[in-house]
C-alpha positions as CSV (number, residue, x, y, z in Angstrom):
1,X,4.5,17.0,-21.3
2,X,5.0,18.8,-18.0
3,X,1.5,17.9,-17.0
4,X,2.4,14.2,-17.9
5,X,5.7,14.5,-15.1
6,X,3.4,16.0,-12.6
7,X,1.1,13.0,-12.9
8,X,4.4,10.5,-12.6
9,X,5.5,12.5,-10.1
10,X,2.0,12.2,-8.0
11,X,1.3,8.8,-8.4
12,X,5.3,7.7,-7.7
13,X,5.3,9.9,-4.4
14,X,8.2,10.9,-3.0
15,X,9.7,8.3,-0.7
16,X,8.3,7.9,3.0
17,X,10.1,9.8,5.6
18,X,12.5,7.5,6.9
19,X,12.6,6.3,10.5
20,X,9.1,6.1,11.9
21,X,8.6,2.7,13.0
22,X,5.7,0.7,14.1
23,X,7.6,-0.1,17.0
24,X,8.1,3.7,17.6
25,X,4.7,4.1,17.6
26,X,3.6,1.8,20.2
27,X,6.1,3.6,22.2
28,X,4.1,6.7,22.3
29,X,2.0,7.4,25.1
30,X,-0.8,8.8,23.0
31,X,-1.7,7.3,19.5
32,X,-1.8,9.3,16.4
33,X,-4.4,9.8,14.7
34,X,-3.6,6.9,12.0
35,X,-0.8,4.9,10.2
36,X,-0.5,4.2,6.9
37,X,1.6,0.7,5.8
38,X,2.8,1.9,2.5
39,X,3.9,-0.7,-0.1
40,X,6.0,0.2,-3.6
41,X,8.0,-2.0,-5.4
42,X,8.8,-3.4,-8.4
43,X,7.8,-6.8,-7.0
44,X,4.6,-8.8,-7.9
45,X,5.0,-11.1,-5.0
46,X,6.2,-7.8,-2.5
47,X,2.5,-7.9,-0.7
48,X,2.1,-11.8,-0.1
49,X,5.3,-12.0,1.0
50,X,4.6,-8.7,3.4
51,X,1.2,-9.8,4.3
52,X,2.2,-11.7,7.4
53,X,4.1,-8.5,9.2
54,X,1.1,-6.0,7.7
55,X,-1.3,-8.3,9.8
56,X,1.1,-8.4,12.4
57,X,1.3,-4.5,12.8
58,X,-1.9,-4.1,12.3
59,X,-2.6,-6.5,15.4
60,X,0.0,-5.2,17.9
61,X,-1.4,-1.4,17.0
62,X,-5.1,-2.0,17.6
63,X,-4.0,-4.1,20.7
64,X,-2.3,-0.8,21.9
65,X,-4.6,1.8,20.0
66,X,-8.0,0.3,19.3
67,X,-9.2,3.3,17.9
68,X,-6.1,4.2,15.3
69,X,-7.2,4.7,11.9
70,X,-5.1,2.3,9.4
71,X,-5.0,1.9,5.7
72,X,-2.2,0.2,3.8
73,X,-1.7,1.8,0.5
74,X,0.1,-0.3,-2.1
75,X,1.2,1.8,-5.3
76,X,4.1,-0.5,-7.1
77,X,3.9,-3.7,-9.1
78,X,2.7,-5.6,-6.0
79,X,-1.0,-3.7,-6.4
80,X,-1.9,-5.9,-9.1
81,X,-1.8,-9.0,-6.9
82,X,-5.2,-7.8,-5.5
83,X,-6.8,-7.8,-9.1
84,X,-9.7,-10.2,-9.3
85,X,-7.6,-11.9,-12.2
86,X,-5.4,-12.9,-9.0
87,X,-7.5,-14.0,-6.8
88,X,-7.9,-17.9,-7.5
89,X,-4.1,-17.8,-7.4
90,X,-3.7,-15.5,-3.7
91,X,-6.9,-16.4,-2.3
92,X,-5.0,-16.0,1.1
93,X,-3.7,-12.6,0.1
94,X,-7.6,-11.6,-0.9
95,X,-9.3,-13.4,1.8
96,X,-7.2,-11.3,4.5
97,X,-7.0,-8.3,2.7
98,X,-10.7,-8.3,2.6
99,X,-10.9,-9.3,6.0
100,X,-8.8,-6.1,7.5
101,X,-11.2,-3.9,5.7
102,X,-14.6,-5.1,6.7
103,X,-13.8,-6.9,10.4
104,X,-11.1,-4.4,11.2
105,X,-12.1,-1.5,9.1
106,X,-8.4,-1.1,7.5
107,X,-8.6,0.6,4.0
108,X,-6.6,-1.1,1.7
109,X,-6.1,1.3,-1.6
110,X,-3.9,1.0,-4.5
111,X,-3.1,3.3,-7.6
112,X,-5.5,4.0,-10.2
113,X,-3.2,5.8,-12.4
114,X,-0.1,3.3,-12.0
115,X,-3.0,1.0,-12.7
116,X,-4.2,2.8,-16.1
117,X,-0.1,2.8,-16.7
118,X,-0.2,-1.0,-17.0
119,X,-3.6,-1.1,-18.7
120,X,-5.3,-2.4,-15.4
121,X,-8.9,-1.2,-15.0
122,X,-10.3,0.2,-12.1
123,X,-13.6,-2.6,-12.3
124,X,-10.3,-5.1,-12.4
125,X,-10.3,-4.6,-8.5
126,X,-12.3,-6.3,-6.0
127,X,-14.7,-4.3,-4.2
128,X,-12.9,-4.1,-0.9
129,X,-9.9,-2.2,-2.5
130,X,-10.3,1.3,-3.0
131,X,-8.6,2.3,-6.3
132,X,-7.4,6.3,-5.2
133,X,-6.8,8.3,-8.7
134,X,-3.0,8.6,-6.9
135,X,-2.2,6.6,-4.0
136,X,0.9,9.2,-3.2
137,X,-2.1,11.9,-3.0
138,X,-4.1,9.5,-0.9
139,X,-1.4,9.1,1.2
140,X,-1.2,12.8,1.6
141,X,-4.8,12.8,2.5
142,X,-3.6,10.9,4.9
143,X,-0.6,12.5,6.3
144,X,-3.1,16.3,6.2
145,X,-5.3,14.2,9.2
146,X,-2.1,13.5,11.5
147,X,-1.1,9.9,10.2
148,X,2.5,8.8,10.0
149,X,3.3,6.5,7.1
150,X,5.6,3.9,7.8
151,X,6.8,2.1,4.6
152,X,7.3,-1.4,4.3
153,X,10.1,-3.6,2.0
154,X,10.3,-7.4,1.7
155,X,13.4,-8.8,3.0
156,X,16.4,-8.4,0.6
157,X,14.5,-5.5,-0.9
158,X,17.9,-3.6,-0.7
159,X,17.0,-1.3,2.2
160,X,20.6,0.8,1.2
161,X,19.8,1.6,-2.3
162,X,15.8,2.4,-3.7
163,X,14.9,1.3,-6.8
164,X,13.6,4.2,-9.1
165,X,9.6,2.9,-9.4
166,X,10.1,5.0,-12.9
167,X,12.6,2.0,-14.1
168,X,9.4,-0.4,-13.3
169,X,9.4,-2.6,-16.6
170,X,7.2,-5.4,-15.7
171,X,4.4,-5.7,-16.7
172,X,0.8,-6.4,-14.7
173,X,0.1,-10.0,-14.1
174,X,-3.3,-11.5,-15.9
175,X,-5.9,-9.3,-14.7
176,X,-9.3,-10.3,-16.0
């Protein structure tokens, strides 16, 4: 059982450290090493619906930092959107997702044990998403390099109040 928590708590994370901005970032005179865009929510439609800022950010940093490592790590409901069940239906989302990690060399990962949660299976992904065993470990690959994680919520995501991602009840979208 206690190894069971450990694993929620692992994959879950603990939320990003508040405050770090993209805008704070370009502000810097020297770049860190990289950003991660970090994405968790309970919503299905949370990534399409963030995809135009995530391109956004991603342009206005490699304007200003053309050598910045950036990954955007998605570990809530919104993952499955980038199943190849879900790709007929968000081309858009796949083409540009796919895009940022071969033209711009962005890794885009997601949860493999959230995933396994939900009964997703890693071969479910496309090959341009990397499924980490725990995205909250991957992001603190991430963090052990220098990166600073900024995470992002859709608008009326209700910024004042987190939902618990333990309290996520819906299940994954078609897959396969």
């Amino acid at each position: 059982m206690m190894r069971w928590l450990l694993t929620l708590a692992l994959c879950l994370g603990l939320p990003a450290q508040a405050g770090m901005t993209v805008e704070d970032l370009l502000a810097q005179e020297q770049a860190p090493p990289g950003v991660v865009l970090e994405v968790v929510e309970n919503d299905h439609e949370a990534l399409q619906t963030l995809l135009p800022e995530i391109l956004d950010h991603i342009s206005r940093l490699r304007a200003r930092y053309p050598q910045m490592g950036i990954a955007v790590v998605t570990h809530g409901n919104e993952q499955f959107s980038l199943t190849r069940g879900q790709r007929d239906a968000r081309g858009e989302l796949h083409a540009r997702m796919e895009s940022l990690v071969r033209e711009q060399h962005v890794e885009v990962a997601v949860c493999a044990t959230y995933a396994g949660w939900r009964n997703v299976e890693l071969e479910d992904f496309p090959d341009f998403v990397q499924v980490a065993e725990s995205a909250p470990a991957r992001i603190n690959d991430f963090r052990a390099l220098g990166y600073e994680v900024i995470r992002l919520r859709p608008p009326g995501a209700g910024r004042e109040q987190e939902q618990d991602p333990l309290e996520f009840d819906q299940p994954a979208p078609e897959t396969r």
